[in-house]
C-alpha positions as a Markdown table, in Angstrom:
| # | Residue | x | y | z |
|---|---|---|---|---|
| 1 | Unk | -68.8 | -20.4 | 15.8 |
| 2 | Unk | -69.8 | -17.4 | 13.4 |
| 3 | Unk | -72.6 | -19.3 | 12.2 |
| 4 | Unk | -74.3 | -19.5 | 15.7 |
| 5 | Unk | -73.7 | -15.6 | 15.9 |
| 6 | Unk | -75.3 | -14.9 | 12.8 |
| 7 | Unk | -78.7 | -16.5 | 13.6 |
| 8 | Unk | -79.7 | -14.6 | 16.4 |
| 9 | Unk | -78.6 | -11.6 | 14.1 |
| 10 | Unk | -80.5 | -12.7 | 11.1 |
| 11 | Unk | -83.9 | -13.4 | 14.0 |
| 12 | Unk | -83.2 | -10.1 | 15.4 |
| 13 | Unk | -83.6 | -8.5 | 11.5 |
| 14 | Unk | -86.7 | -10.2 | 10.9 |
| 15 | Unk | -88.4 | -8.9 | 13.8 |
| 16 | Unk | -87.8 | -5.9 | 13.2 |
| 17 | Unk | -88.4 | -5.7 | 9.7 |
| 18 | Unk | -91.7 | -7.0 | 10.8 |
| 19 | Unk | -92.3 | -4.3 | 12.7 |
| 20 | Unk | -91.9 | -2.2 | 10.1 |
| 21 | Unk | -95.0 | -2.9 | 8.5 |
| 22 | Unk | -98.5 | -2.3 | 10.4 |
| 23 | Unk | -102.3 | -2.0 | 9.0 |
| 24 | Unk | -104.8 | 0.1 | 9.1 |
| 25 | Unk | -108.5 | -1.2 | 9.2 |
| 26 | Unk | -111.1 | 0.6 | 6.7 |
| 27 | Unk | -112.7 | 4.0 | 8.6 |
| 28 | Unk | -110.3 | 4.5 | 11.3 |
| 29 | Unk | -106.7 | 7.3 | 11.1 |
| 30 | Unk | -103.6 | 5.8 | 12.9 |
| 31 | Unk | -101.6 | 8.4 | 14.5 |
| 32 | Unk | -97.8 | 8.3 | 14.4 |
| 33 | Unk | -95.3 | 9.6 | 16.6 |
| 34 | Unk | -91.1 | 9.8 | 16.2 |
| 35 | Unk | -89.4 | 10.0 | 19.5 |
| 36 | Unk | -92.9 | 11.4 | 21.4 |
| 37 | Unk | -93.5 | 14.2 | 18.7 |
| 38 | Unk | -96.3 | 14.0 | 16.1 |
| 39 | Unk | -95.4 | 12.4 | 12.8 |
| 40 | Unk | -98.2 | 11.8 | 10.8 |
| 41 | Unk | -101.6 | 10.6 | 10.1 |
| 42 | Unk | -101.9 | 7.1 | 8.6 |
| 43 | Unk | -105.3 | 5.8 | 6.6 |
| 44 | Unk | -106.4 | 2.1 | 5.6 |
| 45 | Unk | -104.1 | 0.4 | 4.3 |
| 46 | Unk | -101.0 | -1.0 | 4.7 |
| 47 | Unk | -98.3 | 1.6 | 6.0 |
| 48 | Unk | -95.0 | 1.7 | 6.9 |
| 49 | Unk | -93.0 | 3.0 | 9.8 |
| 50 | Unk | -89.5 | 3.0 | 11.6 |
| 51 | Unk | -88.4 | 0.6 | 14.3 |
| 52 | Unk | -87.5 | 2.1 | 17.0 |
| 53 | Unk | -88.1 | 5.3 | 16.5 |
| 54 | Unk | -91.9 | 5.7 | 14.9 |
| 55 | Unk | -94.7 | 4.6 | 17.5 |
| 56 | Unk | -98.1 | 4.1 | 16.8 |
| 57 | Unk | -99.9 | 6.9 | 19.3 |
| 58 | Unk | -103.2 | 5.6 | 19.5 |
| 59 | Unk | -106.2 | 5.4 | 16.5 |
| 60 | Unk | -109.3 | 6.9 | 16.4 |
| 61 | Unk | -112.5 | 5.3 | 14.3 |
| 62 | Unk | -114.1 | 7.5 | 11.6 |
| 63 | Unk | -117.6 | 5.8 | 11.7 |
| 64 | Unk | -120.7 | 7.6 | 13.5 |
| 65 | Unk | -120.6 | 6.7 | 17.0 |
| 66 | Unk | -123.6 | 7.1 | 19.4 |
| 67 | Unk | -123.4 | 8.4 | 23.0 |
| 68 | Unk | -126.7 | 8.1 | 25.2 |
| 69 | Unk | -127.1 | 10.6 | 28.2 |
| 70 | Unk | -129.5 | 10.3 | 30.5 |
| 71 | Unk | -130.2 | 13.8 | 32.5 |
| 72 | Unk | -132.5 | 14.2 | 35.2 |
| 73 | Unk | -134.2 | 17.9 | 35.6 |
| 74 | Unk | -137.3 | 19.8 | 36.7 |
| 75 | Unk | -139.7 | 21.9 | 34.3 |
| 76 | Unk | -141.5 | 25.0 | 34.9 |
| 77 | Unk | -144.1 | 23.2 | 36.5 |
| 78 | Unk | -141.8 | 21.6 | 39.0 |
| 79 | Unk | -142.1 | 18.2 | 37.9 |
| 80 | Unk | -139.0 | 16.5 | 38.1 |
| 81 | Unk | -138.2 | 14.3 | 34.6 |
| 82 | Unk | -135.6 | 12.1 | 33.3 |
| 83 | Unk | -134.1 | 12.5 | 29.7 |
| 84 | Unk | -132.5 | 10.3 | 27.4 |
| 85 | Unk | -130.4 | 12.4 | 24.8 |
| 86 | Unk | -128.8 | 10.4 | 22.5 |
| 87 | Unk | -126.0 | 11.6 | 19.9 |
| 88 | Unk | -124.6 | 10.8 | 16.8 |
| 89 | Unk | -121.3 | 12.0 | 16.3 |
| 90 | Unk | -118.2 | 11.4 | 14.1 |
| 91 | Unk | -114.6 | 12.5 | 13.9 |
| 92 | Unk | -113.8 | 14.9 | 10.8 |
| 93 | Unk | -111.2 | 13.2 | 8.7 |
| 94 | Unk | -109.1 | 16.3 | 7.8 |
| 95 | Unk | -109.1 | 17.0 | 11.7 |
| 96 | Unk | -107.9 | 13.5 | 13.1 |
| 97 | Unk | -105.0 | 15.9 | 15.0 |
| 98 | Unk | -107.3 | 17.9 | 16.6 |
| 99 | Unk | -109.5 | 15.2 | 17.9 |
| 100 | Unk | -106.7 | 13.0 | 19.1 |
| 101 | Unk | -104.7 | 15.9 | 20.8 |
| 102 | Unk | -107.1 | 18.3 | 22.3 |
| 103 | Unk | -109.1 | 16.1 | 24.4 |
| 104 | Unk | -108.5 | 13.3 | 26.4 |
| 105 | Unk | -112.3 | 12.0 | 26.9 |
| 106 | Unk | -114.5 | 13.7 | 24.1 |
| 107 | Unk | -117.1 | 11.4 | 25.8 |
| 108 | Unk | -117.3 | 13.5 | 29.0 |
| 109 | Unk | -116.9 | 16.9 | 27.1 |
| 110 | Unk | -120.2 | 16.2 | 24.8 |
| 111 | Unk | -122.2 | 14.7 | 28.3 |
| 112 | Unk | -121.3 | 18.1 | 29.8 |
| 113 | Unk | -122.8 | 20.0 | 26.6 |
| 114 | Unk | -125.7 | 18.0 | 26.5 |
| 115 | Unk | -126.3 | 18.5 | 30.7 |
| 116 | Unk | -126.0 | 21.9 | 30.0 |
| 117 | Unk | -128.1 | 22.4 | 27.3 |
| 118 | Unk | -131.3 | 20.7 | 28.4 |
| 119 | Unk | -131.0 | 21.9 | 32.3 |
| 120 | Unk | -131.1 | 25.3 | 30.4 |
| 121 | Unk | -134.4 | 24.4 | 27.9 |
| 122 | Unk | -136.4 | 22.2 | 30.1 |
| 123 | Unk | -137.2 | 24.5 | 33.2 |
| 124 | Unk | -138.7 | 26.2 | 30.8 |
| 125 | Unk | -141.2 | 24.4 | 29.5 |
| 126 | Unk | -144.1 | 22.6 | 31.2 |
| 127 | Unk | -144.1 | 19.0 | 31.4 |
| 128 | Unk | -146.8 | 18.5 | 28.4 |
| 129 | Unk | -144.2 | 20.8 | 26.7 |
| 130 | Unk | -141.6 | 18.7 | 27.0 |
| 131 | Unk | -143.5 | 16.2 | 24.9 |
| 132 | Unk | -144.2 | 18.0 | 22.3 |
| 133 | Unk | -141.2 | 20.3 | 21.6 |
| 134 | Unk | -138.7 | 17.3 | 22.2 |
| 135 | Unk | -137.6 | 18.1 | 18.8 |
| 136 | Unk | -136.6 | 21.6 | 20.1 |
| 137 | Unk | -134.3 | 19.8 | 22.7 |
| 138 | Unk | -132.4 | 18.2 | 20.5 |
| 139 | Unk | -132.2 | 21.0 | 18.2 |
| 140 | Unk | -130.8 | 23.0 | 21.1 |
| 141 | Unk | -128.5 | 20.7 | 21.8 |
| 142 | Unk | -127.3 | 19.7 | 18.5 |
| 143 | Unk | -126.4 | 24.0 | 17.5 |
| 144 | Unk | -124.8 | 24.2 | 21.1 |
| 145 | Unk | -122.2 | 20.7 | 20.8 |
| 146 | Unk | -121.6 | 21.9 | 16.7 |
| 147 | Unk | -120.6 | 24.9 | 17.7 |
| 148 | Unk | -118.4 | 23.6 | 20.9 |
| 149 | Unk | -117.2 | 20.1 | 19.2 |
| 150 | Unk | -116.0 | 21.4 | 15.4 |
| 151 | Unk | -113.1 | 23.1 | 16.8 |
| 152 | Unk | -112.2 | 19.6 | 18.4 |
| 153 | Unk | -112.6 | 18.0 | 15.1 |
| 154 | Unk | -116.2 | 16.4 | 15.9 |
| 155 | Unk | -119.2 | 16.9 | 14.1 |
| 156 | Unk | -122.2 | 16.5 | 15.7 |
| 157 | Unk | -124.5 | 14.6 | 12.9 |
| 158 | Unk | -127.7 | 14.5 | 14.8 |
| 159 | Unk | -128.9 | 14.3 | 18.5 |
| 160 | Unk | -132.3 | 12.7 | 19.6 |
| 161 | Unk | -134.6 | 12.7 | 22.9 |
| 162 | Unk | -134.9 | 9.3 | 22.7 |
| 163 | Unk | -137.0 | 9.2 | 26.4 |
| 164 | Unk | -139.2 | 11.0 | 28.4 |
| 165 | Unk | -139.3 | 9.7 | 32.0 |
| 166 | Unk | -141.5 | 11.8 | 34.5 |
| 167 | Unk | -141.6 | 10.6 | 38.1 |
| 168 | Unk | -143.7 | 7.5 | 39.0 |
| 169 | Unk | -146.4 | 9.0 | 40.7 |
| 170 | Unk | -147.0 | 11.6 | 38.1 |
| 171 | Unk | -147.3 | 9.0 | 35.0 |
| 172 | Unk | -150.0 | 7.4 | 37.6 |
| 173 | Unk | -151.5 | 11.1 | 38.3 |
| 174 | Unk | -151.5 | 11.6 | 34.4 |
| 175 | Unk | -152.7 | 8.4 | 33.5 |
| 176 | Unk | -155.4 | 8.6 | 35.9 |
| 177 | Unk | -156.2 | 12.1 | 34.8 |
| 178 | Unk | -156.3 | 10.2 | 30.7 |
| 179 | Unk | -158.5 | 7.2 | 32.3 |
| 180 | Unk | -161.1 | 9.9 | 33.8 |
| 181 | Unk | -161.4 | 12.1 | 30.8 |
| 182 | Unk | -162.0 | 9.4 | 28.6 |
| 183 | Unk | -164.3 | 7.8 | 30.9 |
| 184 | Unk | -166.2 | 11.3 | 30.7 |
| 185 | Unk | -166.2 | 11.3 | 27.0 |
| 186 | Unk | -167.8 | 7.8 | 27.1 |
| 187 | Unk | -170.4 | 8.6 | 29.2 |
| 188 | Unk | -171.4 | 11.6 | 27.0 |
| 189 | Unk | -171.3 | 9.3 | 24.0 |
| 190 | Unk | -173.5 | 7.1 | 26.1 |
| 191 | Unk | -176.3 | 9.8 | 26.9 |
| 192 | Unk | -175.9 | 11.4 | 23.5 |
| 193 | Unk | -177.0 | 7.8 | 22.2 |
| 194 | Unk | -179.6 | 7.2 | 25.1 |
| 195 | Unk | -181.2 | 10.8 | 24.4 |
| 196 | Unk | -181.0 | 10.4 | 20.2 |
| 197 | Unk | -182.9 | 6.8 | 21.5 |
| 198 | Unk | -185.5 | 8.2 | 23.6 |
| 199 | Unk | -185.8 | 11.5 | 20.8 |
| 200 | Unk | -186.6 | 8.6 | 17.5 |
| 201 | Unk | -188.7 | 6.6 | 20.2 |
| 202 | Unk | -190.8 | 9.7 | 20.7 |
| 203 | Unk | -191.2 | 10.2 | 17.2 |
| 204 | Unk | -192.0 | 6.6 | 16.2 |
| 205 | Unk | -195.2 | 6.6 | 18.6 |
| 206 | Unk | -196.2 | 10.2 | 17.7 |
| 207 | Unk | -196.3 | 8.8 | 13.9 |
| 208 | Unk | -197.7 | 5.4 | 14.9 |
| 209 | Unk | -200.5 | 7.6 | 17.0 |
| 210 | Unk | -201.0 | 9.8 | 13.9 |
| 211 | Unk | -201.5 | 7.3 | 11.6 |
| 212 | Unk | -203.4 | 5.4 | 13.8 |
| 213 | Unk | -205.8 | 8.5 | 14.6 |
| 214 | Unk | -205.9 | 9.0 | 10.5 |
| 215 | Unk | -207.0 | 5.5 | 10.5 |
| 216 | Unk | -209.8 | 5.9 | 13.1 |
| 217 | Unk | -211.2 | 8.9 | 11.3 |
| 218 | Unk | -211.2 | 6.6 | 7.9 |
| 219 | Unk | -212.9 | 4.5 | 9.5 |
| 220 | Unk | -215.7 | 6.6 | 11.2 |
| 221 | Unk | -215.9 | 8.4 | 7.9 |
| 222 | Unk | -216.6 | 4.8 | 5.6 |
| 223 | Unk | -218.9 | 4.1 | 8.4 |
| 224 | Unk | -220.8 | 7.5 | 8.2 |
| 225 | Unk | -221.1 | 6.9 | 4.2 |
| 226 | Unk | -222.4 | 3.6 | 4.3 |
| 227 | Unk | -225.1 | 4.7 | 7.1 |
| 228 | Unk | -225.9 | 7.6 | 5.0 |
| 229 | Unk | -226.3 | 5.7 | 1.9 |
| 230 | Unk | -228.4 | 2.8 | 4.0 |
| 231 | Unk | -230.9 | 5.5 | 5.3 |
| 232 | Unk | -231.3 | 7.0 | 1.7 |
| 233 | Unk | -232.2 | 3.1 | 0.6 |
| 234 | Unk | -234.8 | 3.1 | 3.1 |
| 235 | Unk | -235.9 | 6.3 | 3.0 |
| 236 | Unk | -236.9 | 5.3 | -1.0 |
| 237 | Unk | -239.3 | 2.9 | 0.2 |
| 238 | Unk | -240.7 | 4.5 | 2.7 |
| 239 | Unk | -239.3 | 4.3 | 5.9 |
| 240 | Unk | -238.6 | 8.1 | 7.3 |
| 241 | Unk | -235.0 | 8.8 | 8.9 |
| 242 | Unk | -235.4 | 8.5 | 13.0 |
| 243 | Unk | -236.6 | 4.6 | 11.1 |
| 244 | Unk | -233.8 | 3.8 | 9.0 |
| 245 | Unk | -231.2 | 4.6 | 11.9 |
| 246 | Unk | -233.2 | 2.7 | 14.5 |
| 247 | Unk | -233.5 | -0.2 | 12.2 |
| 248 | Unk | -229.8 | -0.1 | 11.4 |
| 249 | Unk | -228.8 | 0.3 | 15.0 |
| 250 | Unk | -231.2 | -3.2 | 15.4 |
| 251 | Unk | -228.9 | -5.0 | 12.4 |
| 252 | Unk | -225.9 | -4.0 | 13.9 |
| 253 | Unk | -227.1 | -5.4 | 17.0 |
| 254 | Unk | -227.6 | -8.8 | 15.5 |
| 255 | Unk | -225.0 | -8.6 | 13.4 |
| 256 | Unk | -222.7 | -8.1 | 17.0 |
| 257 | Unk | -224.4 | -11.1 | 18.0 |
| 258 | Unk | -223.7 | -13.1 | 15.5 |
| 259 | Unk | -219.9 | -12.4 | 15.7 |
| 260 | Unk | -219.8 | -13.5 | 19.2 |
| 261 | Unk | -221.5 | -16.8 | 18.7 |
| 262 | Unk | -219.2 | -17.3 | 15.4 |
| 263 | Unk | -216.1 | -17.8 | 18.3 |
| 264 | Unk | -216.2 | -20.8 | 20.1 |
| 265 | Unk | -214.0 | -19.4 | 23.0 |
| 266 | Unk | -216.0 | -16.3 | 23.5 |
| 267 | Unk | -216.8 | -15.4 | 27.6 |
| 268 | Unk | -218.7 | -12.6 | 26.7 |
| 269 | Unk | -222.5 | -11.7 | 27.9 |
| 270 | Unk | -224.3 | -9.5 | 26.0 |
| 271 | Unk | -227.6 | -7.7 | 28.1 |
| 272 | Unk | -230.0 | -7.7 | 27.7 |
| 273 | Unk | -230.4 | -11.0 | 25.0 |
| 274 | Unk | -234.5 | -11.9 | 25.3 |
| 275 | Unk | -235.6 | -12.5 | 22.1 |
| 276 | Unk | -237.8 | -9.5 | 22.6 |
| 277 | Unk | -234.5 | -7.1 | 23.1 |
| 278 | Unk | -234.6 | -6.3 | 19.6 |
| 279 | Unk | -237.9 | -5.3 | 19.0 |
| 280 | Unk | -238.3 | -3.5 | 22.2 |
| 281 | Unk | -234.7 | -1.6 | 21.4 |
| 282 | Unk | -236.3 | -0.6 | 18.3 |
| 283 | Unk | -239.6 | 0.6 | 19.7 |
| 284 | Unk | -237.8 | 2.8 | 22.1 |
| 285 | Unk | -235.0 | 4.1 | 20.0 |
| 286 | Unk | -238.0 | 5.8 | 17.4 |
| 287 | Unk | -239.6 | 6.6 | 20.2 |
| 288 | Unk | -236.7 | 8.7 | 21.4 |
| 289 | Unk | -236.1 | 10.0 | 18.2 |
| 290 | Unk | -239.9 | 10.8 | 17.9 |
| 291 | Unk | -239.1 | 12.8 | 21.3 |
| 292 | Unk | -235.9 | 14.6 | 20.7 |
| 293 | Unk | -237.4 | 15.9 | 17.2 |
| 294 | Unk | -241.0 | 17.4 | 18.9 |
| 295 | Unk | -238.5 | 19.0 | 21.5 |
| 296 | Unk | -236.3 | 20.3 | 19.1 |
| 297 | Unk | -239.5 | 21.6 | 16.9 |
| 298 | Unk | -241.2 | 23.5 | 20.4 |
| 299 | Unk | -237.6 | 25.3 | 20.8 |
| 300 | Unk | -238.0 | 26.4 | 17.3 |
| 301 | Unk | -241.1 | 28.2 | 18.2 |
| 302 | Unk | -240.5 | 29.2 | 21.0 |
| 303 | Unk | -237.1 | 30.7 | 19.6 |
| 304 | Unk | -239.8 | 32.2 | 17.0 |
| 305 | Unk | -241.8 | 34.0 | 19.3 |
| 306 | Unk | -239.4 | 35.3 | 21.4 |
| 307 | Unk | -237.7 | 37.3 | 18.5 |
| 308 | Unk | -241.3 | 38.6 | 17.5 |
């Protein structure tokens, strides 16, 4: 009979010698309370408490933890815009009471700093603002929770505006706004090229015309220099100048003629072509000359007489 009373002794012993013993996991302060009253503050490890009369109160993990809020506010330029703020917080390990006691949600208390804090720093500030001093928001926030939090035993290691949402029809005002500018800034590129174009077009045919006009006057000039030096050849045997130059106007004349019959595809007439066209050309160009020279000798004289 005393046997069957000692077992459910010996059970009731273990248990609660079992209960004795608890653990702690790495990075997170158990909190221990004796008949409702704060005890102590138990690391990692292995710990031991009373049965009965110690309680384990809650526990509270010392890693960084990230809350995101998401805020929704107007700038100065009445543009309403949705942020995200995240932040990285942690609880201070010397100040596990102070966390665990003095608030009941630390989760709400940091949204109502960060609501606070940005509906105070982002009517200010136009929405292209916004954008670029995002930094500044967070800064803002981050002084305003350190200095609210570290009596809580949070510290606030860093807060981020992680997104900047304007209202739909604005991101399709602005993006039509980027489309157009950039559409604008094309088609200058596009004229710049087309003008620089037409500009080196210009001066390609300007030099082509030069050259070509150099050329020309190359030309004319050899020409002039081999006439010359034919009408001194003749001169030195006898044939005076209005001569030479109507019997070198007579070669080139056959010469032309020859150079259209040397092309077998030629359509060209030459008038007039009678056997006699050359002689008669020649007879009538020294006559001419003969001509022009009497009339330029009377205007001589008669230039002569006149001054007398």
């Amino acid at each position: 009979m005393g046997s069957f009373v000692f077992i459910p002794i010996l059970f009731f012993g273990l248990i609660i010698l079992i209960s004795s013993f608890f653990v702690v996991k790495q990075q997170t302060a158990a909190i221990v309370e004796r008949f409702g009253k704060f005890h102590s503050i138990k690391q990692s490890g292995l710990k031991l408490k009373i049965p009965l009369v110690d309680k384990i109160a809650g526990r509270l993990s010392l890693k960084i933890q990230q809350l995101d809020v998401i805020i929704e506010t107007k700038t100065l330029d009445d543009v309403f815009v949705r942020l995200k703020v995240s932040v990285q917080y942690r609880v201070i390990k010397s100040k596990v009471y102070d966390a665990f006691y003095q608030l009941d949600y630390p989760h709400d208390q940091i949204t109502s700093y960060v609501f606070d804090v940005v509906r105070a720093e982002v009517p200010k500030m136009k929405l292209d603002d916004v954008f670029v001093k995002k930094d500044d928001i967070a800064l803002a926030v981050k002084a305003e929770l350190n200095d609210a939090m570290l009596e809580y035993g949070f510290d606030i290691i860093k807060t981020l505006v992680t997104d900047i949402d304007p209202d739909a029809q604005v991101k399709s005002a602005m993006n039509r706004i980027n489309a157009a500018d950039r559409e604008k800034t094309a088609a200058q590129y596009e004229g710049d090229a087309a003008r620089i174009l037409i500009v080196e077009k210009a001066k390609a045919e300007a030099e082509s015309k030069r050259l070509q006009g150099q050329g020309i006057a190359d030309q004319r000039r050899e020409i002039a220099r081999g006439l010359e030096e034919s009408v001194d050849v003749l001169n030195r045997v006898g044939i005076n100048s209005q001569e030479a130059s109507a019997l070198i106007v007579v070669t080139q004349h056959y010469d032309t003629l020859q150079a259209i019959g040397s092309e077998t595809n030629s359509n060209l007439i030459l008038l007039p072509n009678s056997p006699q066209a050359g002689s008669q050309m020649l007879n009538d160009m020294v006559a001419s000359f003969t001509a022009s020279n009497q009339i330029g000798e009377a205007m001589k004289n008669a230039k002569k007489k006149s001054d007398e």
